[in-house]
N, C-alpha and C positions, 0 to 999 in steps of 0.2 A: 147259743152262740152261733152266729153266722160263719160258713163251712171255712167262707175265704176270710175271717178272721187268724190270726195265729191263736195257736192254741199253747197257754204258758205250761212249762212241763218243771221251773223251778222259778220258786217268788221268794224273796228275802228282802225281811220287813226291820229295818231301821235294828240290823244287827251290829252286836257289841260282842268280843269273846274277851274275856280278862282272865290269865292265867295266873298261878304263882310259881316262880321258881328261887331257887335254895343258892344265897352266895357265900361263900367262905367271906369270915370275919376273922379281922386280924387282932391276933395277943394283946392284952391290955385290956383299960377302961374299966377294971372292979370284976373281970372275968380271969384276974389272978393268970393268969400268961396263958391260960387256954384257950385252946383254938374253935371256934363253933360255927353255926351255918345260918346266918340271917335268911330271910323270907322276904321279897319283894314282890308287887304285883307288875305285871306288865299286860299294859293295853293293846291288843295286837290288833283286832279290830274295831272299828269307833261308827256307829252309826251307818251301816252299810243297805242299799236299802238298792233292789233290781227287779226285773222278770225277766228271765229267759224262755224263748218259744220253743220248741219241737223243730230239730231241724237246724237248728241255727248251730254255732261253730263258734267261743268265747274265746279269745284269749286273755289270758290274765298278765298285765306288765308290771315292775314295778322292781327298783333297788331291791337288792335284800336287804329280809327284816322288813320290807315293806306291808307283811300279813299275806302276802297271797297262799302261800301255802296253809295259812289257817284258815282263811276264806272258803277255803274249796275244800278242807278238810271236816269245814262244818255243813256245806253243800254234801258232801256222802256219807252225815250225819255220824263221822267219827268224833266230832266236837261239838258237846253242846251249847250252843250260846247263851251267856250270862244274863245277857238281853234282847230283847226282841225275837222272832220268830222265819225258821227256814222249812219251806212245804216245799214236797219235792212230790211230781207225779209216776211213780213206783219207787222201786230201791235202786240207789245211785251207786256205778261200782266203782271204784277207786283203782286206779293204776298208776303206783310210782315205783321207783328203782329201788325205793329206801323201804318198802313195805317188807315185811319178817318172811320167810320164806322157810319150807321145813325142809331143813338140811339135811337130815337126816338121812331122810328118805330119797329115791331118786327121783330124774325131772318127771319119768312114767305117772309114778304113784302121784306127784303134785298135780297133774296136768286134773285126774280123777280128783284131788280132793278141789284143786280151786275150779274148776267145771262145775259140779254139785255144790258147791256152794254160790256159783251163781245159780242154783235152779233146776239142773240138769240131771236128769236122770241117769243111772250106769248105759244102759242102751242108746241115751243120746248121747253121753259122751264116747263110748266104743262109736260110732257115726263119724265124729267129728275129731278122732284119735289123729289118726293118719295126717287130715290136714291143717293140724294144731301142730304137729313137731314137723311138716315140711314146712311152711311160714316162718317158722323160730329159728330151721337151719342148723341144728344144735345135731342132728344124724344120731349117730350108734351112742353121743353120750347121754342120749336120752335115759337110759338104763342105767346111766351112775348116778350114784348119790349127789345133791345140788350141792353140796362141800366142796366136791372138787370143780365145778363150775366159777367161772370167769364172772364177774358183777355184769359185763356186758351179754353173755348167755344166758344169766338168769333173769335179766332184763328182756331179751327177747323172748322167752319161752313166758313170761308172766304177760306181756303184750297178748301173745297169741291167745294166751287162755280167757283174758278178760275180752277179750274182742269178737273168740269162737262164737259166744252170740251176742243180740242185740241189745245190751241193757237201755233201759230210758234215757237215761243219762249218763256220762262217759266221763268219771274226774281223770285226768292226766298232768302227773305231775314231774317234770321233765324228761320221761320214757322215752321221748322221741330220742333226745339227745348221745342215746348209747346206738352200737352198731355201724355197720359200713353207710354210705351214700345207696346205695341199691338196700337195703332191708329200711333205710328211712323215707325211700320213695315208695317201697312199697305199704309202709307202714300209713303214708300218707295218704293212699289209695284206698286203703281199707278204710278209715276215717272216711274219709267221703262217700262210700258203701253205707255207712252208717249211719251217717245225715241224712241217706235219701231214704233209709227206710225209717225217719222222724226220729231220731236218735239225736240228742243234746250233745253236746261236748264241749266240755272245758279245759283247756291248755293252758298249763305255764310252760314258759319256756324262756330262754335268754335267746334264741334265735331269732333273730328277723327272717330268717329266710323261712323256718317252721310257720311262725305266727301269722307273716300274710299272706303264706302261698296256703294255708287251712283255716284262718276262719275268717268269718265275715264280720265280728265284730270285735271289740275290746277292753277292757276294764284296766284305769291304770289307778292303782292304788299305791299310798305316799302317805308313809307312818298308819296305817291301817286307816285312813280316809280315802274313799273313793271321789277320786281327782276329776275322773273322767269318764263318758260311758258312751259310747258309737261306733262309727263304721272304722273298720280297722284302719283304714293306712291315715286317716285322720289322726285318730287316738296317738301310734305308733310314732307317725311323723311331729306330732307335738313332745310326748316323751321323751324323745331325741334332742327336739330343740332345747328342751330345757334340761336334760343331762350333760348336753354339750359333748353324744355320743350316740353313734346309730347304736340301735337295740340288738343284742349279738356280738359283741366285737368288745374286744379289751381296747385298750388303747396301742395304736401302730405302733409297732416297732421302725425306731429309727433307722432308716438304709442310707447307708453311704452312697453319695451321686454317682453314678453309671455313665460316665457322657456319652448318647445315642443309644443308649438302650434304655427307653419307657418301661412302665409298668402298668398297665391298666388293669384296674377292679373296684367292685366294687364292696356293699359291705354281707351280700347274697347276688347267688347265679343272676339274679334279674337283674339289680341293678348293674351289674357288671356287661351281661348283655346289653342295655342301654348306652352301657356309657362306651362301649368300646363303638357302637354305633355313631352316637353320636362323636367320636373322635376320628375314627377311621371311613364312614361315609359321608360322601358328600350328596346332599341333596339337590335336588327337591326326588322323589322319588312316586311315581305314580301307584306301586306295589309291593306291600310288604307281606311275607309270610308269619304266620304266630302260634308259634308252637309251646307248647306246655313243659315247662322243667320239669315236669316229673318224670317224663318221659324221651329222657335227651339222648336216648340211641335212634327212634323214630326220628327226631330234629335232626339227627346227626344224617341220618340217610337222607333227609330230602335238602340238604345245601346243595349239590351239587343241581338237583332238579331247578333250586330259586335261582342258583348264579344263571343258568342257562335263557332266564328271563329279566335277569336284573335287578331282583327284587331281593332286599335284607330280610335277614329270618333274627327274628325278637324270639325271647321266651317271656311269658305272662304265668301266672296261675290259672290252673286251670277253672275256678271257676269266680274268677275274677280279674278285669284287666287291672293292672297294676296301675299306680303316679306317673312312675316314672318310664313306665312303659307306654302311658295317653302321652307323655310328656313328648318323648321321642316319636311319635308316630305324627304328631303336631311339627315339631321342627321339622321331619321330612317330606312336610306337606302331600301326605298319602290321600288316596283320592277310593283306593280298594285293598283291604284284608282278607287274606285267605288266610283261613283257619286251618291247621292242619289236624282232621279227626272229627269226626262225627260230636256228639255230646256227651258222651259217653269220654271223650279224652279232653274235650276244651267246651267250658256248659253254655247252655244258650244266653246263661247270664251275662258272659265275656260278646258274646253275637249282639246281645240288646242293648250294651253299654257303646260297641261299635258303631249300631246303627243310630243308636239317639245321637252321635255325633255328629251324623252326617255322612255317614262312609260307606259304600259298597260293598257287603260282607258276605264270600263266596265261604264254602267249604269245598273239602278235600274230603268225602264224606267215608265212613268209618267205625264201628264201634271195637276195633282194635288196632294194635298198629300193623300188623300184618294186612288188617281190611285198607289201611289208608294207605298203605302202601301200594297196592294193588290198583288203589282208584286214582293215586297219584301216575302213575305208571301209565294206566289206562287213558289218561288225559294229553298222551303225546299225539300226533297228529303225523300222517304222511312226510307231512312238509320238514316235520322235525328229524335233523339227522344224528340217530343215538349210535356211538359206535360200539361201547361196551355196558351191557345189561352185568352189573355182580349180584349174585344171589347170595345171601347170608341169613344165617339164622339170630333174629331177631336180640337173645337171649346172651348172644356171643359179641360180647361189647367190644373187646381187642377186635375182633373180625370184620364187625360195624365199620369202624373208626379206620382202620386199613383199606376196604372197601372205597368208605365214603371220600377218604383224600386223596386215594387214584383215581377215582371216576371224578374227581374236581377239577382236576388237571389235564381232562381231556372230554368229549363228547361223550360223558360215561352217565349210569343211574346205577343207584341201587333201588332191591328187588326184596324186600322181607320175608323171611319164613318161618312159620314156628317150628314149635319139637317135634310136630307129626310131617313136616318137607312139605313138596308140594303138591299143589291141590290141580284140580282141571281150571282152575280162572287163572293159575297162574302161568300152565301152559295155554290156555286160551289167545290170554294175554301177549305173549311174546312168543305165535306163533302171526298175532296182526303184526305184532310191532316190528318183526324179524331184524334184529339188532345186527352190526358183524358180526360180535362175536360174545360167549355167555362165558364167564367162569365166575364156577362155586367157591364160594368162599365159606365152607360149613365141612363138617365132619361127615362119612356115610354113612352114621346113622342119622343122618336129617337128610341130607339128599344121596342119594344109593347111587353105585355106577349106572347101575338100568337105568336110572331116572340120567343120569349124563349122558348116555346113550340115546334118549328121548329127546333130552335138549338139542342136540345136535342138527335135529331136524328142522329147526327154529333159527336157525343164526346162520349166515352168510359163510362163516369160517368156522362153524362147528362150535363145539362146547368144553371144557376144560376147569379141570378141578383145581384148584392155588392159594395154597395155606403157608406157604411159606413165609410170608413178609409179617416182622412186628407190626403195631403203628407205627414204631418209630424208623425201621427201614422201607416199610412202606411207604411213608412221607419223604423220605430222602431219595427212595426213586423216582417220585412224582414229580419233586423238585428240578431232577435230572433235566428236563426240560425246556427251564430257564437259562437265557444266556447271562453272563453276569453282568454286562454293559446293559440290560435292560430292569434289573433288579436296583431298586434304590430301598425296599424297605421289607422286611422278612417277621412273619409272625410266628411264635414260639408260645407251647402251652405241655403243661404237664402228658407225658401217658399214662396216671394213672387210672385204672376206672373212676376213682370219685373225683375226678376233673373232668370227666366227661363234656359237660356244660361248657368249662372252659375252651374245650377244645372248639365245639360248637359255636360257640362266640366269634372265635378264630378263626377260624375257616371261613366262615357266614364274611367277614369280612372281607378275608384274603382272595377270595373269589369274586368278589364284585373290583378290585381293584387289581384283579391279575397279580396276587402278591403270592409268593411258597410262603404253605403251611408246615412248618415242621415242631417235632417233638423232642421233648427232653425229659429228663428224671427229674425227682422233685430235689435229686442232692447230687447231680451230677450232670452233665451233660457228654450223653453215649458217644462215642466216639467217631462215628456212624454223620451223626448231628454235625460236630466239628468238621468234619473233611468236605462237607457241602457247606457249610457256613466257609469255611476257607475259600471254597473256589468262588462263593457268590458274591462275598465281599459286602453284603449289603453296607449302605453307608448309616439305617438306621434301624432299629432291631426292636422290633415289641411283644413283651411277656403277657399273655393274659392271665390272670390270676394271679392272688395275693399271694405273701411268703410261705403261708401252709402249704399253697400248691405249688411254688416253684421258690426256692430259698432264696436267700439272698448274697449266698455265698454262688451260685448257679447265674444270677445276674451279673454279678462282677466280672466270672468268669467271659462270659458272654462277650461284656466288652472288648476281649481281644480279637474279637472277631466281626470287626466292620470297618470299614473305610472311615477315615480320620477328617471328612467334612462336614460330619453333625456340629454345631457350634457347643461347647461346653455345658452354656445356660437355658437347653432343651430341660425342661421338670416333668417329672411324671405329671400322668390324670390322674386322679380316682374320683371317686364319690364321700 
């Protein structure tokens, strides 16, 4: 076989699985009023017939009851097919929520038995001990019995174990969907880790946001027939068409009308970026930024950088540009994309997709976000006048987001750090740039006083530590600002961490149109929020994010706070 051929790593030839399960049969009919258990066959899969290459990333769509979970159960050869034939290249390992777990025992002892049974020897899993239970996040109760373990803890701790290495192929069956927004990004990292070292993987999931921001292809199966089989947002956007429902999402909950206060989103972080885009920017725009949702603390830091050029920040997948992200990037008649991050955060696949379009595609080069931070930073020029550099540690999302929506609101940047503070590029750096003035926005054990003591020598006005402000009184001082006779429209997004994105969105916007960003609860609105929404008066108010992230009891309230010349028959967007 030729090198640059793909190399198949699972084939399934014209499979059939037919199972029998047991129904209660009702009294009567010569069975003298006894009750018994009839036998029926059920066809879950019917002629299924694929190649998967080495590399590639499947997701599996489909109603339930549609067979995908027996699909794939017979892909890691739990299931053996009644007909036809599944070859897989090594042994396939299986990850789902509902797999048997020994309770028993504690997560320590599991971590050893499901380690060595993928292969691993005691010495290689004592190697990989440590960073199996920091990845899982599960801490001190590693040492208890999995009994007393949460379905979403034992969910992450079985991720970590099947992932510790590289099997050939990777069954996943809805795993993703337990855990916070930070353990499924990261989850989603490690997956792509895995693809690049020729590792298979297969997804189910009810997520759209899961399915197209990880694989590249798709299988949608209806009544155990394969419907469909191609490139994902194809597959996905037809499914949809024809459920009469994006993939992921129940049906909206009815919200009573709000007059002047919208609601924008979408039915995942992307399309909600898109769409608040296209509602809230006007175009044509010669420059957009594109940054990766998986990574929406990075995003979140470089808005204030894009507004100071003009340019809207989109999130895409990272290793693919999105529909409805080309979609948007075509209505704002862009002419150059900066990529935010080397290849390592956004793949040269998203760069080749840009350029076969015709587009100028700069990076912000990277292979972390502390590195792209740095080289975004580094790309300021004399001419440019930064007044406030915030230093934050990367890791510290509330601090990000605090950071990023005072430096929006004024000639400000942020400045990333990791857990070890900083390095000599980044005093390098903002000893050229010499900003007025530096303050830390991190703890001292990521940036020390000595190290403030250092900065000082760097900034016009010295350097200064300030930890004080939420996002959400952060955003309310930033707003301070604003006179109210110049405020006609105010954007509003959750603070919690897994809205991140949203915020991101909101901001990205609120800053190219000179609009305050402020924050609210997902079931209340701080009171903080209120007494600058009172003074600003806006006359029209927009939420980004759906009712998960911001209720709709939260929206109502809202409406008491805007000027009464929105006309009534203003209707939300979404997607």
């Amino acid at each position: 076989m030729d090198a640059a051929e793909p190399k198949p790593s699972v084939i399934a030839s014209h499979v059939d699985i037919v199972y029998r399960v047991f129904a209660g049969r009702r009294p009567g009919g010569g069975w003298r009023g006894r009750s018994t258990r009839g036998v029926r066959q059920v066809h879950a899969v019917k002629d299924v017939s694929f190649v998967a290459n080495h590399g590639e990333s499947i997701g599996v769509v489909g109603r339930n009851g549609s067979g995908k979970s027996t699909l794939l159960r017979a892909v890691a050869g739990l299931v053996p097919p009644t007909k036809g034939d599944v070859w897989a290249d090594g042994t396939p390992s299986l990850l789902g929520v509902n797999a048997v777990l020994v309770k028993q025992v504690s997560g320590a002892r599991n971590i050893y038995i499901g380690a060595q049974a993928l292969g691993l020897s005691k010495a290689e899993v004592d190697a990989v001990f440590d960073e199996i239970v920091d990845f899982s996040g599960i801490g001190d109760a590693i040492h208890l019995p999995m009994s007393t373990y949460s379905s979403g803890m034992a969910a992450r701790l079985r991720f970590a174990i099947s992932t510790a290495v590289v099997p050939p192929v990777l069954v996943i069956d809805e795993a993703l969907a337990t855990g916070d927004a930070h353990f499924r990004a990261r989850s989603e990292q490690r997956i792509k880790k895995l693809r690049e070292q020729a590792g298979t993987v297969f997804l189910v999931s009810h997520s759209a946001d899961t399915i197209r921001s990880m694989c590249d292809r798709a299988l949608w199966l209806d009544q155990g027939e394969l419907v469909m089989d191609g490139p994902v947002d194809a597959v996905v956007d037809a499914y949809s068409a024809v459920t009469k429902k994006s993939l992921g999402t129940t049906k909206r909950p009815e919200e009573p009308d709000v007059p002047g206060v919208q609601r924008w989103y979408g039915s995942n972080r992307y399309e909600t970026s898109a769409l608040a885009s296209r509602s809230g920017t006007p175009g044509p725009h010669d420059t957009v930024v594109l940054a990766s949702g998986l990574d929406p603390t990075l995003a979140m830091s470089a808005v204030p950088a894009a507004a100071t050029v003009d340019a809207p920040v989109l999130l895409t997948a990272p290793d693919r540009l999105l529909s409805v992200t080309r979609a948007e990037l075509a209505r704002l008649e862009v002419d150059r994309v900066i990529l935010l991050g080397g290849a390592e955060i956004l793949g040269d696949e998203v760069a080749a997709e840009l350029s076969g379009a015709g587009l100028t595609v700069d990076r912000v080069t990277g292979t972390t976000a502390v590195e792209t931070s740095l080289a975004l930073l580094s790309e300021v020029t004399a001419e440019d006048a930064v007044d406030t550099v915030f230093l934050v540690a990367h890791g510290e999302t509330e601090n990000v987001l605090a950071a990023s929506i005072t430096a929006l609101a004024g000639l400000g940047r942020v400045l990333l750090v990791d857990s070890d503070g900083l390095t000599p590029t980044h005093l390098e750096t903002l000893a050229r740039l010499r900003p007025r003035k530096i303050v830390v926005v991190a703890e001292e054990g990521v940036v020390g006083d000595h190290d403030i003591a250092e900065l000082r020598r760097h900034a016009e006005e010295g350097a200064e530590r300030h930890l004080s402000p939420t996002p959400v009184l952060a955003a309310n001082e930033a707003s301070l600002g604003y006179r109210p006779e110049d405020v006609e429209v105010a954007y509003l997004a959750s603070a919690s961490p897994s809205s991140v994105c949203d915020v991101v969105t909101g901001a990205a916007v609120a800053g190219l149109v000179d609009a305050p960003m402020l924050l609210v609860e997902r079931d209340s609105v701080p009171a903080a929020t209120q007494q600058e929404l009172e003074r600003l008066a806006p006359s029209r108010l927009v939420v980004i994010g759906g009712p998960l992230s911001v209720s709709s009891a939260v929206r109502q309230a809202l409406g008491d706070h805007r000027r009464s010349e929105t006309p009534d028959s203003e209707l939300d967007v979404d997607l």
